[in-house]
C-alpha positions in Angstrom: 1.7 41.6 -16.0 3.9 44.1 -17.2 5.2 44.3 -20.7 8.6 43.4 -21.6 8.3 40.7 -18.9 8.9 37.1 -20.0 6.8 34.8 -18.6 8.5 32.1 -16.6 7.1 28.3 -15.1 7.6 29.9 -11.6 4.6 32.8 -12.7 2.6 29.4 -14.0 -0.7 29.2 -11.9 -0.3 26.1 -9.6 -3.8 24.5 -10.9 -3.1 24.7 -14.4 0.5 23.2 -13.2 -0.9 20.6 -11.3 -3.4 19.9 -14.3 -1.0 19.9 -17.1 1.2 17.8 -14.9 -1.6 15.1 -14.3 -2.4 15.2 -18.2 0.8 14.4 -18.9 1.2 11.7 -16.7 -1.7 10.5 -18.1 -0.6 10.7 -21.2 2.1 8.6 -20.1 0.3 6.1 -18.8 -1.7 5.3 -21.4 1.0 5.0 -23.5 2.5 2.6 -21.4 -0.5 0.4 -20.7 -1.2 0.6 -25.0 2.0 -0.2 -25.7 2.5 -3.1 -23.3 -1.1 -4.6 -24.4 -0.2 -4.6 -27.8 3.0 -6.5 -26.8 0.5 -9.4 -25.1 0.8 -8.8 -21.7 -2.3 -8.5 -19.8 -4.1 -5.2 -19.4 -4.0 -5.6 -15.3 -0.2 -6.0 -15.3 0.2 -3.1 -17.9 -2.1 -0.6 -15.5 -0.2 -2.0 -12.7 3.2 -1.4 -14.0 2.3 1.8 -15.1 0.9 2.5 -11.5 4.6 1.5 -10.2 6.1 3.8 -12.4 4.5 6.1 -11.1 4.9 6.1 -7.4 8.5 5.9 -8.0 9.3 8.6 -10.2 7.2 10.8 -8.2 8.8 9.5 -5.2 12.0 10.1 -7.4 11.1 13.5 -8.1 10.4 14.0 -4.4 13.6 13.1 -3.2 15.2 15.5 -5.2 13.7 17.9 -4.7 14.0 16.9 -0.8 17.6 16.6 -0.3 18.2 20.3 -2.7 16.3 21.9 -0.1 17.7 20.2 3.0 21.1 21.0 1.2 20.3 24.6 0.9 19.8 24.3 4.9 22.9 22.9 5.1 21.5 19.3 6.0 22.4 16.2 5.2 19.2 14.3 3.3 18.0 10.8 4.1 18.7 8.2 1.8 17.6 7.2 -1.2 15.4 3.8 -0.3 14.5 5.3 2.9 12.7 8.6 1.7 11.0 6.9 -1.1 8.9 4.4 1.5 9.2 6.4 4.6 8.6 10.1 2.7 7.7 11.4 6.3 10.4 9.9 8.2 10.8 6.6 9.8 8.1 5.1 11.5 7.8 6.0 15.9 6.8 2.0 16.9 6.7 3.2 20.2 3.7 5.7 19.6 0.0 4.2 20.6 -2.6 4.5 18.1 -5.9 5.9 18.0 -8.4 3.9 18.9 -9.8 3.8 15.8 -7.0 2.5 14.1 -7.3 -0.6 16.4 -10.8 -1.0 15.6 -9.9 -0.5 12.0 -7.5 -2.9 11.7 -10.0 -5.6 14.2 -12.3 -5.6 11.8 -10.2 -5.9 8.5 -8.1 -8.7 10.8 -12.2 -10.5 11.6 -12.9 -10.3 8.3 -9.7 -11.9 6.7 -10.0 -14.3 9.8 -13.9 -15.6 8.2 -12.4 -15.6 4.9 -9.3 -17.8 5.8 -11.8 -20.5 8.3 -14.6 -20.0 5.8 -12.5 -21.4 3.0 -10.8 -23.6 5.0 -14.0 -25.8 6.0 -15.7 -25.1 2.7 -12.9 -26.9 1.3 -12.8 -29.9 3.8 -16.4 -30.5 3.5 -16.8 -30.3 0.0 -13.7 -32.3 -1.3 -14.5 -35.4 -2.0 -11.6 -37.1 -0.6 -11.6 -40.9 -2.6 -10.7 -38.8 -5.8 -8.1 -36.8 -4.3 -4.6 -38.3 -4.8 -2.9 -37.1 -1.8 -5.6 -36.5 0.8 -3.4 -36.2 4.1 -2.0 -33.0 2.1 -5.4 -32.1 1.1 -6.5 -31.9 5.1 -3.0 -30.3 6.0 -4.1 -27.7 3.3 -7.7 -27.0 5.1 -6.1 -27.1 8.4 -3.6 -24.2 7.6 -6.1 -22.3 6.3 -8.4 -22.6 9.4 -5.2 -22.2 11.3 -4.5 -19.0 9.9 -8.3 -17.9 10.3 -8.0 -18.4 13.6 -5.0 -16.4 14.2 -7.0 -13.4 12.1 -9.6 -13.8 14.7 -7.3 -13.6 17.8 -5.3 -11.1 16.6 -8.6 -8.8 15.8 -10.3 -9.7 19.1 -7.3 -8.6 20.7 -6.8 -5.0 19.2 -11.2 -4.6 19.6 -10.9 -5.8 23.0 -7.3 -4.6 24.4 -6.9 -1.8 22.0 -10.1 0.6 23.3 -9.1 0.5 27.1 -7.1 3.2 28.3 -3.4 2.7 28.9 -2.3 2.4 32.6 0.9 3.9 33.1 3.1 1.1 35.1 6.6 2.1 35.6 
C-alpha cells in the first residue's frame, strides 16, 4: 500500500468482509432471539424469526444491489416479490429433471406416505372407540390420513418407476 493512500471498504479483503459481515449478523441475531425470550415468547419462534429476518434482508440487500446493476446496463429489474423467491429467475416447468431428483423426491414422497398410513392405522387400532364421543369423525380422521398415505405412495412409485426411463420423443 502506498502512503498517503486512504484505505477504503472496496481495498477490504473479501474474507475478513464476509467474516465481519457474518459476526454481525450474528450479533444481530442473538440479540433478536435474547430480546424476544426475555419478552416470553418461545426460544424456537425467536430463532425462527430471527432466521426470517434474515433471508429477507439479505434477499433485500440482493435486490438492490440487483436492479443497480441491471440499471447500469440499462435494464429494467424484476420485481420486488419475484426476485426475492425466484433470485435466479422464474422457474422452466417445462425442463425434465435429473433422474436423481425423481428418485429424491420418491423416496421423501414413500417415506411421508408410511408416516401418513402408519399413523393413520396406529390410530384406528389403538383408539378405543366406546370412550370416544364422536367416533364416525374419529374413523373419517384415520381414513384421511391413510388416504393421504396412499397418495405419498402413488405419487413416489410413480416418479421411481416413471421418472428413471428415458423420455421418448412423440411429436
Amino acid at each position: 500500500m502506498q502512503r498517503g493512500k486512504t484505505r477504503t471498504l472496496g481495498d477490504m479483503n473479501k474474507r475478513l468482509a464476509l467474516a465481519s459481515y457474518l459476526a454481525l449478523w450474528a450479533a444481530v441475531a442473538g440479540g433478536i432471539i435474547y430480546g424476544m425470550v426475555r419478552a416470553g415468547y418461545s426460544a424456537w419462534v425467536a430463532v425462527a424469526s430471527a432466521f426470517l429476518l434474515f433471508v429477507f434482508l439479505n434477499g433485500s440487500l440482493a435486490y438492490r444491489t440487483r436492479v443497480r446493476q441491471l440499471r447500469l446496463e440499462r435494464k429494467e429489474g424484476p420485481s420486488y416479490l419475484q426476485y426475492l423467491f425466484f433470485p435466479q429467475g422464474s422457474p422452466k416447468y417445462k425442463e425434465p429433471a435429473p433422474r436423481s431428483t425423481h428418485l429424491l423426491v420418491g423416496i421423501a414422497a414413500a417415506l411421508t406416505g408410511v408416516f401418513f398410513m402408519f399413523c393413520g392405522i396406529a390410530l384406528s387400532f389403538d383408539a378405543e372407540w366406546s370412550r370416544i364421543p364422536n367416533p364416525m369423525l374419529a374413523a373419517s380422521i384415520c381414513m384421511v390420513l391413510v388416504g393421504l398415505g396412499g397418495l405419498f405412495l402413488y405419487l413416489a412409485w410413480r416418479l421411481v418407476a416413471f421418472g428413471t426411463r428415458p423420455r421418448t420423443n412423440v411429436a
